[in-house]
C-alpha atoms as one frame of an Amber mdcrd trajectory, in Angstrom:
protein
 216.060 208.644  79.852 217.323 208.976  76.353 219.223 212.177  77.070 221.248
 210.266  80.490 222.080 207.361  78.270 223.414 210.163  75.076 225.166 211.474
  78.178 225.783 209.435  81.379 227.111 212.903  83.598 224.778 213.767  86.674
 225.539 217.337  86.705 224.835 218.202  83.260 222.051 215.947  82.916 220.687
 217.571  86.491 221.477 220.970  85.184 219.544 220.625  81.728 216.772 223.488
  81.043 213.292 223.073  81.976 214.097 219.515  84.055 212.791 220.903  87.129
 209.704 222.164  85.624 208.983 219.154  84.375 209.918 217.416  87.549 207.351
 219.577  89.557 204.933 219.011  86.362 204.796 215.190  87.008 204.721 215.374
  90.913 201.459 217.475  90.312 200.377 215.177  88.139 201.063 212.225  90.095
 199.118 213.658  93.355 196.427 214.192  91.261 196.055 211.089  89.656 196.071
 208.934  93.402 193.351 211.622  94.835 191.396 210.443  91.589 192.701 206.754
  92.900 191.819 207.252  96.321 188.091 208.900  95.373 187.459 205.874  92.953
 188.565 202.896  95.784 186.221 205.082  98.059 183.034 204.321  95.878 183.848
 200.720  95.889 184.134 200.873  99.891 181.170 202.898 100.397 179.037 200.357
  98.084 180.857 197.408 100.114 181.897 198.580 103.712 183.640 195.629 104.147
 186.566 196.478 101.739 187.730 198.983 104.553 189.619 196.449 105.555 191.895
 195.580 102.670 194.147 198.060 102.023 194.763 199.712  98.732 197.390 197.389
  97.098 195.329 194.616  97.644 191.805 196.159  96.995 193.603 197.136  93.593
 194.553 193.417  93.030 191.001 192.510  93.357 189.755 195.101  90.798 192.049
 193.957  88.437 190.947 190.729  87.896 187.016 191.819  88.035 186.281 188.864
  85.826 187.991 186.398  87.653 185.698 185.926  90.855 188.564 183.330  92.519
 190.844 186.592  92.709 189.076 187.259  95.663 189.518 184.080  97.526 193.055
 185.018  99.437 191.517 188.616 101.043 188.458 187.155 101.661 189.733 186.526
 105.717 190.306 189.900 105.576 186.762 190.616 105.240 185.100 188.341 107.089
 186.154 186.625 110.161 184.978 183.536 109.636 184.995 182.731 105.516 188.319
 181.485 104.718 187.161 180.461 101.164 184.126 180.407  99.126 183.091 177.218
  97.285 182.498 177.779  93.412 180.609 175.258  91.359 182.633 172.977  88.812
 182.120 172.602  85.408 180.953 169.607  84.493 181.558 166.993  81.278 185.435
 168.209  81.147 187.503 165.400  80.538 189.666 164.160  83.056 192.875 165.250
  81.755 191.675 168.898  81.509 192.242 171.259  84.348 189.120 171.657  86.469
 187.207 174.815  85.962 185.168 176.776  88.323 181.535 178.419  87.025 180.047
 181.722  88.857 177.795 179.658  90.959 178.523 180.341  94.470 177.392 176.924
  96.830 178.567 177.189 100.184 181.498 179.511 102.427 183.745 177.099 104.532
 185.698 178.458 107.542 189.238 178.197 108.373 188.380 174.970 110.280 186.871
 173.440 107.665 182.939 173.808 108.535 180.660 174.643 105.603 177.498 176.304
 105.330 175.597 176.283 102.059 174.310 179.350 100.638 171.099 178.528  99.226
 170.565 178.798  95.283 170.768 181.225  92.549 173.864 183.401  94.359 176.254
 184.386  91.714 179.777 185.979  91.351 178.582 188.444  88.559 179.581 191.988
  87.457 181.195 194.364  89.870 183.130 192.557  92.567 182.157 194.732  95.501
 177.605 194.281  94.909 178.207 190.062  94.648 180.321 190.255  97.695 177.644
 192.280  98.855 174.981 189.538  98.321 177.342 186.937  99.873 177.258 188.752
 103.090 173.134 188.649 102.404 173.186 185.082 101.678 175.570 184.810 104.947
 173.002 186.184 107.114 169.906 184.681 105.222 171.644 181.378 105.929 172.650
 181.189 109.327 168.926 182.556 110.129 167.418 179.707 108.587 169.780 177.163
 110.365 168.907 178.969 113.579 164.683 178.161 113.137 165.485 174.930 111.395
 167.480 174.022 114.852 164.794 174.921 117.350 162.239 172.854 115.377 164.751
 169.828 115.539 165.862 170.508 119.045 162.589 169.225 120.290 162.275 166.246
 118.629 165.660 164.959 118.191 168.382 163.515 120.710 170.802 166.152 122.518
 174.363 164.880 120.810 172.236 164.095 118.039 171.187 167.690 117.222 174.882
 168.794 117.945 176.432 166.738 115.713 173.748 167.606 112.822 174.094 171.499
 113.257 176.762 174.266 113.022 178.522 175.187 115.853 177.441 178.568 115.552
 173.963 177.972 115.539 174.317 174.876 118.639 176.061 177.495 120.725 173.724
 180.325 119.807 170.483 178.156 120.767 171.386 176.239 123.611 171.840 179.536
 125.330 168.580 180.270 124.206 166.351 177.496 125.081 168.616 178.120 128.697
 166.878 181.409 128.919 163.581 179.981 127.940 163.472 176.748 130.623 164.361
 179.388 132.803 162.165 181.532 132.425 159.371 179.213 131.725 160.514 177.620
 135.245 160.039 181.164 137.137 156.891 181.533 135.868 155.079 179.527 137.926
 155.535 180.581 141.763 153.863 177.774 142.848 157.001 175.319 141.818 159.061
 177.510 140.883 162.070 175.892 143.897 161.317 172.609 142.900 161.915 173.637
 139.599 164.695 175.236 139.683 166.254 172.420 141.951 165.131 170.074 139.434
 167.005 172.233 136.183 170.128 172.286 138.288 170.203 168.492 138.393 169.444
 168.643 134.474 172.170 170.958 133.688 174.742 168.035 135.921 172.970 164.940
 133.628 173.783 166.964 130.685 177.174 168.257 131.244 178.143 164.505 132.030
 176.566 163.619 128.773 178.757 165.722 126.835 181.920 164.843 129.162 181.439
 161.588 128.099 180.969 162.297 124.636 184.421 164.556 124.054 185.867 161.765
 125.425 184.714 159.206 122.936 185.631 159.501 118.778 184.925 162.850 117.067
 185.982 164.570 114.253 187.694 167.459 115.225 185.367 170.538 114.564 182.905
 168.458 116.392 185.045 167.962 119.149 185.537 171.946 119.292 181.631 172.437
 119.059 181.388 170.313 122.649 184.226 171.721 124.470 182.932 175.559 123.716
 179.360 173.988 124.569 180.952 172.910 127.843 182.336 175.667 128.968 178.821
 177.383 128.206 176.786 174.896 130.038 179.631 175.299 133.197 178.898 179.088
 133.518 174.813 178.570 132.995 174.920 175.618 135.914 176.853 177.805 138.382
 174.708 180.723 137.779 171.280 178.143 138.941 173.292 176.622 141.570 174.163
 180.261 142.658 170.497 181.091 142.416 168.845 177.948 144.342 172.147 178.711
 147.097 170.501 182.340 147.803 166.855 181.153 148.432 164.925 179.554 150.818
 162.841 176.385 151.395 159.933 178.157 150.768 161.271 182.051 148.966 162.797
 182.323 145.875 163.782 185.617 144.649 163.245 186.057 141.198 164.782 189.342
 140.958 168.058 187.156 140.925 167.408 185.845 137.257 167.025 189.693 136.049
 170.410 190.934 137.474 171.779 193.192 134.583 175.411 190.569 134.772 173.523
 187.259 133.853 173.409 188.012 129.736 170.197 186.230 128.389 169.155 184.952
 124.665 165.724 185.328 123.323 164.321 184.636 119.909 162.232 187.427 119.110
 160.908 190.233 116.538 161.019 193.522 118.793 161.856 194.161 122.798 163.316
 196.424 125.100 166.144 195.923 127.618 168.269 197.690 129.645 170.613 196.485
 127.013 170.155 194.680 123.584 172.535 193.289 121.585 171.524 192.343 118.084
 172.668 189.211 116.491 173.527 189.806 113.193 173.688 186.181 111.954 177.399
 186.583 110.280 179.056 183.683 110.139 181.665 182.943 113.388 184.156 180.158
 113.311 184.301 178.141 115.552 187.151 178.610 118.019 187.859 178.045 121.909
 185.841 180.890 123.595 188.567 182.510 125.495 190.052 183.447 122.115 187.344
 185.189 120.780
């Protein structure tokens, strides 16, 4: 640069000795220091798979502000679907004119609607970036487990909109279907009533989806409102699948067989089973959207 500003003339500048030596010199150089780049960002994907979806630039950006654990914050959509921000404890006895400040203590991860989910105790944005992401995602599924056998327990003992309104709308979505599956099933078990039953469920899945009619159409919040309409369309599908059921039988015959058709996708809470096929739930954290856009 010193020798074009000496002498500001393209062609003898571009005509000097060695110049395209040392052009080819740097090139080399330059590819070898991004494979060294590229090998480096690897080990921080490989450690935490999740940063396969950043790209470089921004992977980079998060790297370069390792100490500052709110850097991640605006790629953290990016990695998961459903954490638009993570919610970092504040530091207290500040005085009020002072600009708040954030400690490492992680609480809670709060979707893009709004809903939060607290992330039990002692999680902690400390040293590398890519293992306390990596025991966010833990916490993630740790938590939404718990909320998932806390809800059963409740579901029993408390009041239907009641239990809604006092869970996520993950986990309401996730157990409804599976306390469908286990009436159900529970119902089929004994031949002896099993049409009555079944009769008698159908009517039970009408009393509930006017319950929660009636409930959208009354004051909620909005996330709650959300919760009921996906919850809806849920409960739709599960009543036309019984009423389908009690249409193919008899007065006296019901064929069982018609529950265990491959098409009618059932949810069990269990340690270890076979199926024709299983899908595992992983517990990560879903936001909570209208189900035809998921």
């Amino acid at each position: 640069m010193r020798r074009v500003k000496k002498t500001p003339l393209a062609i003898r500048n571009g005509t000097q000795p060695g110049l395209w030596e040392t052009f080819e010199y740097n090139n080399e150089l330059l590819d070898k220091i991004l494979k060294c780049l590229e090998a480096y960002l690897e080990t921080k994907r490989v450690t935490f798979p999740r940063f396969y979806f950043l790209s470089n630039d921004e992977l980079l950006e998060i790297l370069a502000q390792t100490r500052n654990p709110l850097a991640v914050q605006p790629h953290l959509r990016k990695c998961f679907d459903a954490i638009h921000r993570l919610e970092f404890a504040v530091v207290e006895g500040l005085p009020p004119e002072e600009e708040i400040q954030f400690t490492n203590d992680i609480l809670s991860m709060i979707s893009p609607e709004g809903e939060k989910i607290g992330l039990g105790k002692g999680l902690k944005a400390r040293g590398n970036v890519e293992d306390w992401l990596g025991k966010v995602e833990e916490a993630m599924f740790a938590s939404i487990r718990r909320l998932c056998k806390k809800s059963i327990k409740d579901y029993e003992t408390m009041s239907f909109l009641s239990w809604i309104m006092s869970n996520a709308s993950q986990v309401v979505l996730t157990i409804c279907q599976m306390m469908w599956t286990r009436d159900v099933t529970a119902i089929l078990r004994d031949s002896r009533t099993v049409i009555r039953g079944m009769r008698d469920f159908e009517q039970r899945s009408f009393t509930e989806l006017n319950l929660l009619a009636g409930a959208v159409r009354g004051e909620l919040p909005k996330l709650a409102r959300a919760t009921l309409c996906a919850l809806i369309t849920i409960n739709v599908h599960a009543r036309d699948i019984i009423s389908e059921m009690v249409k193919k039988t008899g007065q006296t015959f019901f064929d069982i067989e018609l529950f265990h058709l491959p098409n009618i996708i059932k949810f069990h809470l269990m340690a270890k089973s076979i199926f024709l096929t299983s899908l595992e739930n992983t517990y990560c954290f879903m936001q909570q959207r209208p189900l035809l856009k998921r």
